[in-house]
C-alpha positions as CSV (number, residue, x, y, z in Angstrom):
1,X,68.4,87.9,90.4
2,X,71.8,89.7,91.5
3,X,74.4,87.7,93.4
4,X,75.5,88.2,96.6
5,X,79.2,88.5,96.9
6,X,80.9,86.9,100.0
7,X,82.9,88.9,101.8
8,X,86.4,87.9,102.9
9,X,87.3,87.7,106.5
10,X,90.3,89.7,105.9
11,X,87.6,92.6,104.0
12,X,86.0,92.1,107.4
13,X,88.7,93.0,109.4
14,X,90.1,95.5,107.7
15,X,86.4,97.3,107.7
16,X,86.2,97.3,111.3
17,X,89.5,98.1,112.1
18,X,88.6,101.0,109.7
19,X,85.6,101.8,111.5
20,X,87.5,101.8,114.6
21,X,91.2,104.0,113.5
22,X,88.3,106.7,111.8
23,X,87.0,107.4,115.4
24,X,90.2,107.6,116.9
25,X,91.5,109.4,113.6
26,X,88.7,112.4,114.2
27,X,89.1,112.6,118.0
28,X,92.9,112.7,117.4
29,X,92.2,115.3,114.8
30,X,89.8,117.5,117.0
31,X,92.3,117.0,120.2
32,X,95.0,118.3,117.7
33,X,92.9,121.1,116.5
34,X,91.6,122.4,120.1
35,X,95.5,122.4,121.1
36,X,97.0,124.1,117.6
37,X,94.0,126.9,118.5
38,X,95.4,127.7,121.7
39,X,98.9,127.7,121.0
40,X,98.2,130.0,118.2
41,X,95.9,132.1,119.9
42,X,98.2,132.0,123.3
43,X,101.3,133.1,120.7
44,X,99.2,135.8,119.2
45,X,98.6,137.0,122.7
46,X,101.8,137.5,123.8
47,X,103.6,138.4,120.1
48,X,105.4,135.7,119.5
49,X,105.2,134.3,116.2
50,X,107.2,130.5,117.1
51,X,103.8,130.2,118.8
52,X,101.5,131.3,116.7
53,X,103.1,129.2,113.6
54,X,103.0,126.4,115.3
55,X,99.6,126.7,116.5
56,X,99.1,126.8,112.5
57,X,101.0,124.1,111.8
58,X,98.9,121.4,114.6
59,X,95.9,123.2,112.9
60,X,97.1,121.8,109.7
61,X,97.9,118.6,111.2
62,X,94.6,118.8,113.0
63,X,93.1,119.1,109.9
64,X,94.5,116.0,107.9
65,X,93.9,113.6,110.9
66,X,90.4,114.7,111.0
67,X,89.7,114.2,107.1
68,X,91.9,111.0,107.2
69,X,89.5,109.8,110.0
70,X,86.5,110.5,108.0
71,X,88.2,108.6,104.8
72,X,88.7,106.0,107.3
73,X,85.1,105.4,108.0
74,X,83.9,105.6,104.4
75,X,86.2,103.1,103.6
76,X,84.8,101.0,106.6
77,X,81.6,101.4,105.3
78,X,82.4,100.7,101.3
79,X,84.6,97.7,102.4
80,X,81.7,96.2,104.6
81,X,79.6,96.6,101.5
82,X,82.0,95.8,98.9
83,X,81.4,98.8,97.2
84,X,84.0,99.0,94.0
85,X,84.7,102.5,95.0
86,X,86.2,101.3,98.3
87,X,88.6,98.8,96.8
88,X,90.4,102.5,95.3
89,X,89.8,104.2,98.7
90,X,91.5,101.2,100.3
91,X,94.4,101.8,98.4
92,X,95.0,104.9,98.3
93,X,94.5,105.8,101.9
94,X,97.1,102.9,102.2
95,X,99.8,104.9,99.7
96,X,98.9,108.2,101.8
97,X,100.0,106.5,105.2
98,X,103.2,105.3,103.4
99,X,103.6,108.5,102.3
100,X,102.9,110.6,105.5
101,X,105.2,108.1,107.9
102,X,107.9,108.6,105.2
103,X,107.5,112.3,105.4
104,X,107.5,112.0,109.1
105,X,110.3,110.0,109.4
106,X,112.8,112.5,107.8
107,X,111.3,115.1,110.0
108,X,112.7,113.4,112.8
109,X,110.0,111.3,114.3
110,X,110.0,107.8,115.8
111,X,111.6,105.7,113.0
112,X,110.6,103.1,115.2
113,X,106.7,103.5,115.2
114,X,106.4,104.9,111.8
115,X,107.9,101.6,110.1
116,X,105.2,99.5,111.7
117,X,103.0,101.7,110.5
118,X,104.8,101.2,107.0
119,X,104.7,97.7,107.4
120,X,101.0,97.0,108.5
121,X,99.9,99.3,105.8
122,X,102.2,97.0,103.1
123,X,100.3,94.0,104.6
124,X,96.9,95.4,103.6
125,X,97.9,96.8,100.6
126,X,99.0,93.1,100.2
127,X,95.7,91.8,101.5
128,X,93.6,94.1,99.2
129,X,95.5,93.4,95.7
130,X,94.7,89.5,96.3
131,X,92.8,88.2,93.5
132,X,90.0,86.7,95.9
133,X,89.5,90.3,97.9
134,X,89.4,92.0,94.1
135,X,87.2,89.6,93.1
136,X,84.6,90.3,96.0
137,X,85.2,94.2,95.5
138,X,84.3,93.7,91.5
139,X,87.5,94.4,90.7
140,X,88.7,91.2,89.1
C-alpha cells in the first residue's frame, strides 16, 4: 500500500496562489503581446524603427510573461500533487523572479515594487527549503 503524503498548508497556498499569478501571468503576457504587435506593426507603417524595436522588445517581454504564466500553473498543479518535479520548478521559478526584478531594477524600474517582489519570492524560497515541505515533496 503507498502512503499518502500530507500536504502542508503553506504547499497549499503557494499552489493556489500559483494557479492564480499563471492566469494573470498569460493574460498579462497576451495583453503585452497584442500591444508589442501594434506598436511594431504601427512603427513599420510609418518607418520608424524606435517603434518598431520596441514593438519587438514588448513581444519579447510578451513572450516570457506568457511562458512564466504557464510555468506558474504547472507548478500549481505539481505542488498540489506533491509531485518531486515541482519542488525544482518551485525553486527555480523562484531564482528566475529574483533574477528578472534584479534585471529590472537597474533598468530603471520601480525599486519600490520589485523588492517586494524580491522579498515574497525569498519567503517562499524560504517556505520551500523547510525540511517538513521537502519531506512532503520527497525530497528529504
Amino acid at each position: 500500500m503507498v502512503q499518502q503524503r500530507q500536504r502542508p498548508t503553506v504547499v497549499t497556498v503557494l499552489a493556489i496562489l500559483a494557479f492564480i499569478g499563471g492566469i494573470l501571468g498569460i493574460l498579462a503576457g497576451l495583453a503585452i503581446i497584442a500591444a508589442g504587435g501594434i506598436v511594431a506593426s504601427t512603427g513599420a507603417a510609418v518607418g520608424t524603427t524606435t517603434a518598431a524595436s520596441a514593438g519587438g522588445f514588448l513581444l519579447v517581454l510578451g513572450v516570457i510573461t506568457l511562458i512564466l504564466g504557464v510555468l506558474d500553473i504547472v507548478f500549481g498543479i505539481g505542488a498540489w500533487r506533491l509531485s518531486p518535479w515541482a519542488w525544482t520548478l518551485g525553486v527555480g521559478l523562484e531564482v528566475v523572479n529574483i533574477i528578472i526584478a534584479i534585471l529590472f531594477i537597474t533598468q530603471g524600474a520601480s525599486a519600490g515594487s520589485e523588492v517586494v517582489g524580491i522579498i515574497i519570492s525569498l519567503v517562499v524560497l524560504y517556505y520551500l527549503t523547510r525540511p517538513n515541505v521537502r519531506q512532503a515533496f520527497g525530497r528529504a
